[in-house]
Structure formats: structure tokens, C-alpha cells
C-alpha positions as CSV (number, residue, x, y, z in Angstrom):
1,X,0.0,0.0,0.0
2,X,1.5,3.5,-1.0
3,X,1.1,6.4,0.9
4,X,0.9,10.1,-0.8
5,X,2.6,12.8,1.1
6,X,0.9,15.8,2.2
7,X,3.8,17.9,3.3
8,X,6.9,19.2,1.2
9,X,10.7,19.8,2.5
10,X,9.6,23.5,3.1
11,X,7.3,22.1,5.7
12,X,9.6,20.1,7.4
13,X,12.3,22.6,8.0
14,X,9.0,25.1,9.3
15,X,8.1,22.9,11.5
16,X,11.7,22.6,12.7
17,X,12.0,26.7,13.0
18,X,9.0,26.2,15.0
19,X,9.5,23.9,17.3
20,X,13.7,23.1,17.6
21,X,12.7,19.4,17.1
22,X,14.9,17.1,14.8
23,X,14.6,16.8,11.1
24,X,13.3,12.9,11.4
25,X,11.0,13.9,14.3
26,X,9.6,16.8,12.0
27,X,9.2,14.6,9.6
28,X,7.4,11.7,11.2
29,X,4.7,14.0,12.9
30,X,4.0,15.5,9.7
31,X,3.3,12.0,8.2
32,X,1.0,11.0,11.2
33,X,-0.8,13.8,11.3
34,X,-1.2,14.3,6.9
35,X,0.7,17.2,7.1
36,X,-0.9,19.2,9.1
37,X,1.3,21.9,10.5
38,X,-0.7,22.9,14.2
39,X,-1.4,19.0,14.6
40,X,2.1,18.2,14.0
41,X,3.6,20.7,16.6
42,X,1.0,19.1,19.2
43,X,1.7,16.1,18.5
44,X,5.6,16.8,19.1
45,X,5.1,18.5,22.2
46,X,3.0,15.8,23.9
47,X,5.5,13.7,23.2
48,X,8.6,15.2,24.9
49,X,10.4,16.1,21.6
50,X,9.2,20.0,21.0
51,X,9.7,23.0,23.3
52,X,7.3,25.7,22.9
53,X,6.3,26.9,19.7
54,X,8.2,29.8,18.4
55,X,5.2,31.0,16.8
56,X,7.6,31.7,13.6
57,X,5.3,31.5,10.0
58,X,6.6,31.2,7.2
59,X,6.2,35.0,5.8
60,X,8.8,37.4,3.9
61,X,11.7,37.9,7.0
62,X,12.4,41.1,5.5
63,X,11.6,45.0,5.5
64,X,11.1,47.5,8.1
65,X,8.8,48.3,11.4
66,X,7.4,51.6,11.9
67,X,6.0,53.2,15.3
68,X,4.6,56.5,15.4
69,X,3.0,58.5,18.7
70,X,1.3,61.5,18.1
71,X,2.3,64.3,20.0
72,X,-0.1,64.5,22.6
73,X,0.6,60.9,23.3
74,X,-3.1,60.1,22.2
75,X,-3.0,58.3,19.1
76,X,-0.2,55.3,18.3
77,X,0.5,53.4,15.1
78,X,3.2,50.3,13.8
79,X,3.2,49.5,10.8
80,X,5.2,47.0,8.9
81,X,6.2,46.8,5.2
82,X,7.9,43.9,3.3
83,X,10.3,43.6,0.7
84,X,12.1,40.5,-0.7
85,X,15.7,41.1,0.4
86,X,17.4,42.8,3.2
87,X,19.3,45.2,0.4
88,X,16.0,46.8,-0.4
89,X,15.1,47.1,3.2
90,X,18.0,49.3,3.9
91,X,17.0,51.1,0.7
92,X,16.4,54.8,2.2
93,X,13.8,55.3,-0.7
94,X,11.9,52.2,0.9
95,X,12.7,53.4,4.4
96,X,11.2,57.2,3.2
97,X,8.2,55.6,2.1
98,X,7.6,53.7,5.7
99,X,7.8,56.4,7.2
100,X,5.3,58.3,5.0
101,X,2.7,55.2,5.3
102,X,3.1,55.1,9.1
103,X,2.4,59.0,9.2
104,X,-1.0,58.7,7.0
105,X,-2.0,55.8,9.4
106,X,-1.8,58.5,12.2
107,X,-4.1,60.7,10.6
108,X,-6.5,57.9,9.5
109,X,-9.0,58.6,12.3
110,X,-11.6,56.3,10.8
111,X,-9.0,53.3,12.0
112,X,-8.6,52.0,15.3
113,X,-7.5,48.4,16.1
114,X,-5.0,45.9,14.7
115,X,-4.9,44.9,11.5
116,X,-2.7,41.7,10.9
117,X,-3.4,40.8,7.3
118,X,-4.0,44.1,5.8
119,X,-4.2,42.9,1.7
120,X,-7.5,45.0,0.5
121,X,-7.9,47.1,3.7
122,X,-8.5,50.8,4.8
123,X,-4.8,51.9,4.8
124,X,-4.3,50.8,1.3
125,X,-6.5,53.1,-0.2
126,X,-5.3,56.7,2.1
127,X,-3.5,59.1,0.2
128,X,0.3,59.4,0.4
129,X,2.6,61.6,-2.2
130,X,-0.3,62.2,-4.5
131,X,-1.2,58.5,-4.6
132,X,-2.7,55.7,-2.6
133,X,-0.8,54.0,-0.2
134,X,-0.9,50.6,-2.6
135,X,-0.1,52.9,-5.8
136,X,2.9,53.9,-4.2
137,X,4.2,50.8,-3.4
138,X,3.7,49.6,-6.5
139,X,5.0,52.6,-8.0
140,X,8.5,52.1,-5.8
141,X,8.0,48.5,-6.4
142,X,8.2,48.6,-10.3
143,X,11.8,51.4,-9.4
144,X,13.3,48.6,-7.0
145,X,12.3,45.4,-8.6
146,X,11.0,43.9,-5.7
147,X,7.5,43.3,-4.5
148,X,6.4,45.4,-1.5
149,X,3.8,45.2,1.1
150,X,1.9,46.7,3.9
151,X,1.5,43.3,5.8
152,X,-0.3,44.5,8.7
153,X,-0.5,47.6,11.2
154,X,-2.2,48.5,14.2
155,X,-3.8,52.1,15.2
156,X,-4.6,52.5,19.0
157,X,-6.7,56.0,19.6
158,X,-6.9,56.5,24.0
159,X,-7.8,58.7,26.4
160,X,-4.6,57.3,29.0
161,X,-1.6,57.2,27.4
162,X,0.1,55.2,24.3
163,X,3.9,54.3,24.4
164,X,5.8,52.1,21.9
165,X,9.1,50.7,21.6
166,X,11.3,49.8,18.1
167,X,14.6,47.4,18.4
168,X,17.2,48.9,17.0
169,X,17.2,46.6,13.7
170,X,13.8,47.3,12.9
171,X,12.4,44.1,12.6
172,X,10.9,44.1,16.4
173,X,7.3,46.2,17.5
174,X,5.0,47.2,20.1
175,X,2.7,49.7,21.7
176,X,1.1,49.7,25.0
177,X,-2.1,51.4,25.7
178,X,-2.3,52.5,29.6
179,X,-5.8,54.0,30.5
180,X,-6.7,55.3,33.6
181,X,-4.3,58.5,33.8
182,X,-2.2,60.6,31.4
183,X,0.4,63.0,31.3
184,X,4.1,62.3,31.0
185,X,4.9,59.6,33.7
186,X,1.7,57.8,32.3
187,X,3.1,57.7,28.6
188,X,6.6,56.2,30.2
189,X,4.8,53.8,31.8
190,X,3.5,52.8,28.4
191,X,7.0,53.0,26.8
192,X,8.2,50.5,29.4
193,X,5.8,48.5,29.1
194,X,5.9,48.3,25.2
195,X,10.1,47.6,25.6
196,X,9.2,44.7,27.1
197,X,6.5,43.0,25.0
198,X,8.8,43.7,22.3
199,X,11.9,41.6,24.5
200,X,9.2,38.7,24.5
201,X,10.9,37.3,27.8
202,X,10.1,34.6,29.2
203,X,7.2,34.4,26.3
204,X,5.6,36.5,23.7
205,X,2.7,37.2,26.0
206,X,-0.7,35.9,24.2
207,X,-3.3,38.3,26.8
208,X,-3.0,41.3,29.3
209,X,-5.0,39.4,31.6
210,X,-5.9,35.9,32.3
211,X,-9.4,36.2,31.5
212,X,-8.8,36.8,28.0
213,X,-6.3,34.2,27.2
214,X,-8.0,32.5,24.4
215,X,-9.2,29.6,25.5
216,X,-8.3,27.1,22.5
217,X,-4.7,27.8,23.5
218,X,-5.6,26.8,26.8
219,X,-7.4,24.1,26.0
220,X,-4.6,22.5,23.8
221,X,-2.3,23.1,26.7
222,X,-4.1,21.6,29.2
223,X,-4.5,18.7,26.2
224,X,-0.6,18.4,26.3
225,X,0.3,18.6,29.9
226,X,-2.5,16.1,30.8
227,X,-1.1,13.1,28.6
228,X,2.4,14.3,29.7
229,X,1.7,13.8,33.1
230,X,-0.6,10.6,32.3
231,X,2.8,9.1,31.1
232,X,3.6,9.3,34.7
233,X,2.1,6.4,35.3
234,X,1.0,8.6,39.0
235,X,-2.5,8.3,40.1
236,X,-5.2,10.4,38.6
237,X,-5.7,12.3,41.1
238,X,-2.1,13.2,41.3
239,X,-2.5,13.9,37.6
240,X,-4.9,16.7,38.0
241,X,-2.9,18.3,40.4
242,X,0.3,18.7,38.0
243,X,-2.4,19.6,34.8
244,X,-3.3,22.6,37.5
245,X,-0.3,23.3,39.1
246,X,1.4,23.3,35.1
247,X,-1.6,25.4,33.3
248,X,-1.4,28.2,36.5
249,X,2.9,28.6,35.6
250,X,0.9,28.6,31.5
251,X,-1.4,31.8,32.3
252,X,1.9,33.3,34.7
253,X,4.0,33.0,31.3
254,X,1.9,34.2,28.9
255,X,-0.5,36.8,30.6
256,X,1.5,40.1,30.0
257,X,0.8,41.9,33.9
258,X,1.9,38.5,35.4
259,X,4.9,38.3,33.6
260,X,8.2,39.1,35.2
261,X,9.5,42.8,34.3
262,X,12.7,42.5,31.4
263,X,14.6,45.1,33.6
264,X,13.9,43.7,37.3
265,X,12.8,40.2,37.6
266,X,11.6,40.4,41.4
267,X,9.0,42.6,39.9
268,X,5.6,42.1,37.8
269,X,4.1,44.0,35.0
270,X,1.1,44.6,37.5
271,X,3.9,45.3,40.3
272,X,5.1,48.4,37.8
273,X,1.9,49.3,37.0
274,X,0.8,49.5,40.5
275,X,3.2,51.6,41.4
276,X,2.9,54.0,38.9
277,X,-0.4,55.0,40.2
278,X,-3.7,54.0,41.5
279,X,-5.9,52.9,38.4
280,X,-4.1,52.6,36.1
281,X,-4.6,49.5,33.8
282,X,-3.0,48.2,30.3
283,X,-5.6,48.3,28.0
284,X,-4.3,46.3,25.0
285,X,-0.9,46.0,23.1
286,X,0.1,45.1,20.1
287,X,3.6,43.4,18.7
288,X,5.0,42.8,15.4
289,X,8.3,40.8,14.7
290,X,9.3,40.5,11.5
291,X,8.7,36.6,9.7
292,X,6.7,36.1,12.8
293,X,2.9,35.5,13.5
């Protein structure tokens, strides 16, 4: 009996990126679970052989990340831009025109939110040089010989404060929104805040608060820990315990104000917060790396 395979090469060295298992491991999961990619990292997980996902995909690793605050400290936007090769993302005319789209998004009032696949949205139809935003690119495009896109952006309008935070390469994004106060010491907050999101130690964080952790990710979690500690061979009971005592260290790791702080680890998010003053609370954030989910 012959089997057809469902997965390519390209797969196989994704699934590696994604989860730092072996070539052969990769390989086998994909062919028990017909090549599906999400399976396939569960599968690999459950099973001792994957650490966590890396959340990499498998989009264009190259162009640039723009933040922009406006001056009041109201209104925040990142945007982020793809080209082919890292040549044309050093291009200044590419990095010029960045900029330009990530300055029309912060006049785009009628926007608010994030966008992460932004083919045939608002933002491509504003005005920028005398053009669209998508006629430009295509314009600069057909001068560079590379395609370029707007892959996806985020606008946050408050009434706290917004701060954001760009690594030095340009490939690595965020903005914070704090509510609850404004003023200067309010839009640090936010800065420090968005620094470390963008570190994404110990984890990319996948909530602000517990509560909205999405719960398939914590179902699939508590999926792999449960046949993890089944493998045990300990009493059910015992079981349950270690599927609680590991899905409470999940929701520490990947809630963002129960995180430990980049710059002082004896310190939370919410410990930072707190101290910056009474009621203040992180609204929402947003993070873009470049190649990444």
C-alpha cells in the first residue's frame, strides 16, 4: 500500500523553526498527522520532543517596522512593510516611504484596532505623495524590482496614554495602551511596558489578563500537559494536580501583567503598574516581529 505525502521539505524545515525538534522527528509528525502543521507541533510536544512553539510562520523575513505616537501621546500606530531582500530594506527610498505610510496611518481617524493581514484594507486606499498607499508601493516596487507590502498595522486612539518601543534593527514592534491616567509619567509607563512585550521574555505574551487568554490555546495546553503527566504512570488524582499546578505557571507566562519585568525580575508588570499609580490598567498591546505570526 503506498502512501501520498501531504507535506513538502519547506514544511519540514518550518516545523523545525517552530519547534527546535529534529529533522526525522519533524518529519514523522508531519506524516501522522497528513501534514498538518498545528497537529504536528502538538503532537511533538505531547510527546517530549518540541519546546514551545516559536510562533515563527513562514512570511517574507524582510523590510522594516514603523512606530509612530502623536504628540499629545493620544494616538499610536506600527506599521510593517515587506520587501524581498534585506538590500531593499536598507534602501532609504523604501525606508522614506515607511515612514510616510506610518504617518498617513496616524491621521487615519476612521482606523482603530489591529490589522494583521492588511491585503485590501482601509490603509491601502489613504493618500500618500499624490497616490494611494498601494499605488505607491507599486510605484517604488516597479523602481526597486521587488514586491512590496503593507502586511499589517495597528492604530490604538486613548484617552490614557500610548507608548511604543522599536529594536534597534527594525524588525521588532510594540505599543502599549495605559488607561486610567495621562500626562508624561503615564506615557513612560507605556513605553516600558511596550520595551518589554517587544523583548518577548520569558514568552511572547498571548493576553493582558488571564481572562482573555484565548481559550483554545488553553485548552490545547491543558491537552498536552494532561497526557504528559498521564505518562507518569501517577495516580489520577495526582495527575490533576500537575495539569493545574502546570496550566497556572501557563497563564503566569503568557499573561502580560503577570509576567516578570525585562529590567527587574523580582518585579511584575502589574507590580510596575501599580506603582505608577492607583488605576491605572493596560488596555491592550500590540507586537510585530518581522517573519513572525
Amino acid at each position: 500500500m503506498t502512501t501520498t505525502t501531504t507535506f513538502t521539505a519547506k514544511d519540514v524545515q518550518e516545523l523545525r523553526q517552530r519547534t527546535g525538534a529534529g529533522m526525522m522527528e519533524c518529519k514523522k509528525a508531519l506524516e501522522e498527522t497528513k501534514g498538518t502543521m498545528e497537529s504536528a507541533i502538538e503532537l511533538l510536544r505531547k510527546k517530549g520532543i518540541a519546546k514551545a512553539e516559536k510562533r515563527a510562520g513562514r512570511a517574507a523575513s524582510e523590510g522594516k517596522i514603523v512606530a509612530r505616537v502623536s504628540p499629545d501621546g493620544k494616538t499610536g500606530v506600527l506599521v510593517e512593510v515587506n520587501s524581498e531582500t534585506d538590500f531593499v530594506a536598507r534602501n532609504e527610498g523604501f525606508g522614506k516611504l515607511v515612514d510616510q505610510i506610518a504617518d498617513t496611518l496616524l491621521k487615519a481617524d476612521a482606523i482603530d484596532g489591529v490589522v494583521n493581514n492588511a491585503e485590501g484594507s482601509a490603509l491601502l486606499s489613504q493618500k500618500v505623495g499624490g497616490t494611494t498607499v498601494e499605488g505607491a508601493l507599486k510605484e517604488l516596487s516597479g523602481t526597486i524590482g521587488e514586491n512590496l507590502v503593507v502586511r499589517r498595522y495597528a492604530r490604538f486612539k486613548t484617552d490614557g496614554a500610548l507608548g511604543t518601543y522599536v529594536h534597534h534593527n527594525g524588525k521588532v514592534a510594540a505599543m502599549v495602551e495605559v488607561t486610567g491616567g495621562s500626562g508624561d509619567a503615564v506615557q513612560q509607563l507605556a513605553r516600558t511596558v511596550a520595551e518589554h512585550v517587544a523583548a518577548g521574555v520569558p514568552t511572547v505574551p498571548a493576553a493582558v489578563n488571564r481572562e482573555e487568554v484565548p481559550q483554545d490555546l488553553v485548552d490545547r495546553e491543558r491537552r498536552i500537559f494532561t497526557e504528559q503527566a498521564a505518562a507518569s504512570g501517577k495516580p489520577a488524582n495526582i495527575v490533576e494536580k500537575m495539569v493545574g499546578g502546570r496550566i497556572e505557571k501557563y497563564y503566569k507566562e503568557v499573561t502580560l501583567v503577570d509576567q516578570p519585568w525585562i529590567r527587574d525580575d523580582s518585579k511584575s508588570i502589574r507590580d510596575i503598574v501599580s506603582a505608577a499609580g492607583a488605576g491605572l490598567k493596560i488596555r491592550r498591546f500590540a507586537r510585530f516581529q518581522m517573519g513572525q505570526e
